[in-house]
C-alpha positions in Angstrom: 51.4 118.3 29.6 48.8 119.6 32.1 49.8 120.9 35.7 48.5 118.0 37.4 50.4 115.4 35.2 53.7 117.3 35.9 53.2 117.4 39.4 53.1 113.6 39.5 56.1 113.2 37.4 57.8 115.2 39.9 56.5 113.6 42.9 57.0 110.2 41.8 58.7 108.0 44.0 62.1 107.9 42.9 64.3 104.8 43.0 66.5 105.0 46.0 70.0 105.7 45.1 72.3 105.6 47.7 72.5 106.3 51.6 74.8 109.0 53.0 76.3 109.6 56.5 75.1 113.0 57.9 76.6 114.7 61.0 74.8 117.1 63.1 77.2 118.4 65.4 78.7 122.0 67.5 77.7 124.0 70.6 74.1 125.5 68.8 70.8 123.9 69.4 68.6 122.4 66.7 71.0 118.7 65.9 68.3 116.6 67.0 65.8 119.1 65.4 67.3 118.6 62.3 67.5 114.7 62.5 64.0 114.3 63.0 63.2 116.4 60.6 65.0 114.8 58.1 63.3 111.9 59.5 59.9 113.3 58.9 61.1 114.2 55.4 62.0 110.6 54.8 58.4 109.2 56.1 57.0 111.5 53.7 58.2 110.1 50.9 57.7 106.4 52.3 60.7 105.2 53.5 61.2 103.5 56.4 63.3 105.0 59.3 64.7 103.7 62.7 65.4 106.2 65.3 67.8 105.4 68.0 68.3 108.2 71.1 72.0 108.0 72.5 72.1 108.8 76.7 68.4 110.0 76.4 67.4 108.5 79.7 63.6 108.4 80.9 62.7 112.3 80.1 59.7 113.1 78.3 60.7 114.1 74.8 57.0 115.4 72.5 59.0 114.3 69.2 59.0 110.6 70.6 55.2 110.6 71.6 54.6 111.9 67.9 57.2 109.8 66.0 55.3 106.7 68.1 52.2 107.7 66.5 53.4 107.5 62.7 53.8 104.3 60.7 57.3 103.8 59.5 59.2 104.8 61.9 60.2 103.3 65.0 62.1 104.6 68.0 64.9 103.3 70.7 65.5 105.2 73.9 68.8 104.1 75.9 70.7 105.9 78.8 69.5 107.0 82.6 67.5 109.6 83.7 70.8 111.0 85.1 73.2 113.3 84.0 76.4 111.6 82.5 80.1 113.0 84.6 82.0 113.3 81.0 84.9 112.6 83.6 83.9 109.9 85.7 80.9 108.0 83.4 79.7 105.1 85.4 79.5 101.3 84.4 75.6 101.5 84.2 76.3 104.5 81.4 78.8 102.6 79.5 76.5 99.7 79.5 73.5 101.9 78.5 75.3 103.1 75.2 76.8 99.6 74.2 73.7 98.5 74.1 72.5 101.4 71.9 75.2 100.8 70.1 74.2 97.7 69.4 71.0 98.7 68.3 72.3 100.4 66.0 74.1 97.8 64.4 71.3 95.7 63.9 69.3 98.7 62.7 71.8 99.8 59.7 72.7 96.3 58.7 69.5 94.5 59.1 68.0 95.8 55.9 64.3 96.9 57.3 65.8 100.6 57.0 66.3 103.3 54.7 67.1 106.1 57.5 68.6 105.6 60.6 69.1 108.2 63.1 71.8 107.9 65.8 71.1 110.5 68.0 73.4 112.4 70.6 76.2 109.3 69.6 78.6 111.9 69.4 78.4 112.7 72.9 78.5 109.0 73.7 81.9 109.1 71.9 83.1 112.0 73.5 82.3 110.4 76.7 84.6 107.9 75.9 81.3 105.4 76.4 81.8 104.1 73.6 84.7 103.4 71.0 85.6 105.8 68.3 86.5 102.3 66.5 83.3 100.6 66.3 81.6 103.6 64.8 84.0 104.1 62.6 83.2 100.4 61.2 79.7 100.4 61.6 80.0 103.3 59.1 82.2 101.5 56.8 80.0 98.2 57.2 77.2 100.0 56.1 74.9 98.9 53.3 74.9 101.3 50.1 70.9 102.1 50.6 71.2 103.0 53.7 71.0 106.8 54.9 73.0 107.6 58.2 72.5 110.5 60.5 74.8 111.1 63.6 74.1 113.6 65.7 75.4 115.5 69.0 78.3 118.0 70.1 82.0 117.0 70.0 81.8 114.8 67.1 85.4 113.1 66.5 87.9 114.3 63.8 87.4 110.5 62.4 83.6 110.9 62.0 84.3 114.4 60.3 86.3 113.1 57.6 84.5 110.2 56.7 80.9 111.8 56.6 79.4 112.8 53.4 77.7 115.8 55.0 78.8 117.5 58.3 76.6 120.7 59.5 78.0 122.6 62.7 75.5 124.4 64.5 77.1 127.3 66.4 75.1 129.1 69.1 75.0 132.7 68.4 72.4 133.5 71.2 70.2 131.9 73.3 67.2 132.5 75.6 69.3 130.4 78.5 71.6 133.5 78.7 68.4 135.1 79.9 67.3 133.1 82.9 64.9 131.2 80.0 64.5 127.3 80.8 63.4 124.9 78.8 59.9 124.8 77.1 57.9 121.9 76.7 57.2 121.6 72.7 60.0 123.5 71.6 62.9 122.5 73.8 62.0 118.8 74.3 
């Protein structure tokens, strides 16, 4: 077998087997990072992915004018361009994430996805914006081919135990401690 003939045996598409639930969660930075990229990985192999941004408000982000650009993928944005008071959230918020919410029940049980991305939900759910409950189900009502990534601090004990794959990022250091704000193209 020649080099080039092995090389397309291993880069053949593969059948897809079955969807997991990923959480991205803990005080470090790089859960959305590693969604997207993840996402990126997924649109690679020609699959088709649904991103859906939890409390994301009107800023800027560069991986949404990207992401916009790339056939496959397509992208939600809900929330205010306001901080959320984790102790006083107000109505417009909670409406704001039931309505992502709901986009993202449509997106993992309409069937036009293989990947979909729900990010910064677990803040939502620490929040209390929206309930611990529906998740919970929407994870349980998911189809079999469908891959299902959750991302954002706090993440709920529930979520935890039922995901196939949890990763906590933990912030050892970072440049904020030094006065650094947020860059452009590597922050957001």
């Amino acid at each position: 077998m020649t080099l080039s003939e092995h090389y397309a045996i291993a880069h053949a598409p593969s059948p897809w087997p079955r969807g997991l639930v990923q959480v991205y969660t803990g005080d470090g930075k790089g859960k959305t990072t590693a969604a997207l990229g993840l996402a990126l990985r997924a649109l690679g192999h020609g699959l088709r992915v649904h991103v859906i941004h939890f409390m994301k408000g009107d800023t800027r982000y560069g991986e949404q004018a990207i992401l916009a650009q790339l056939p496959g993928v397509t992208v939600e944005r809900f929330g205010l361009p306001t901080l959320c008071n984790p102790k006083n959230p107000r109505p417009e918020e909670r409406l704001q994430a039931h309505k992502a919410l709901e986009a993202a029940q449509n997106a993992v049980l309409g069937g036009q996805y293989h990947v979909v991305v729900l990010d910064e939900i677990n803040v939502a759910l620490a929040f209390g914006l929206i309930p611990v409950d529906a998740v919970m189900e929407l994870i349980r009502q998911r189809p079999p081919a469908v891959e299902l990534v959750l991302t954002g601090r706090k993440a709920p004990p529930e979520l935890i135990a039922i995901a196939d794959l949890v990763t906590e990022m933990r912030e050892v250091k970072h440049p904020f401690q030094q006065g650094v704000l947020a860059r452009p193209g590597i922050d957001y």
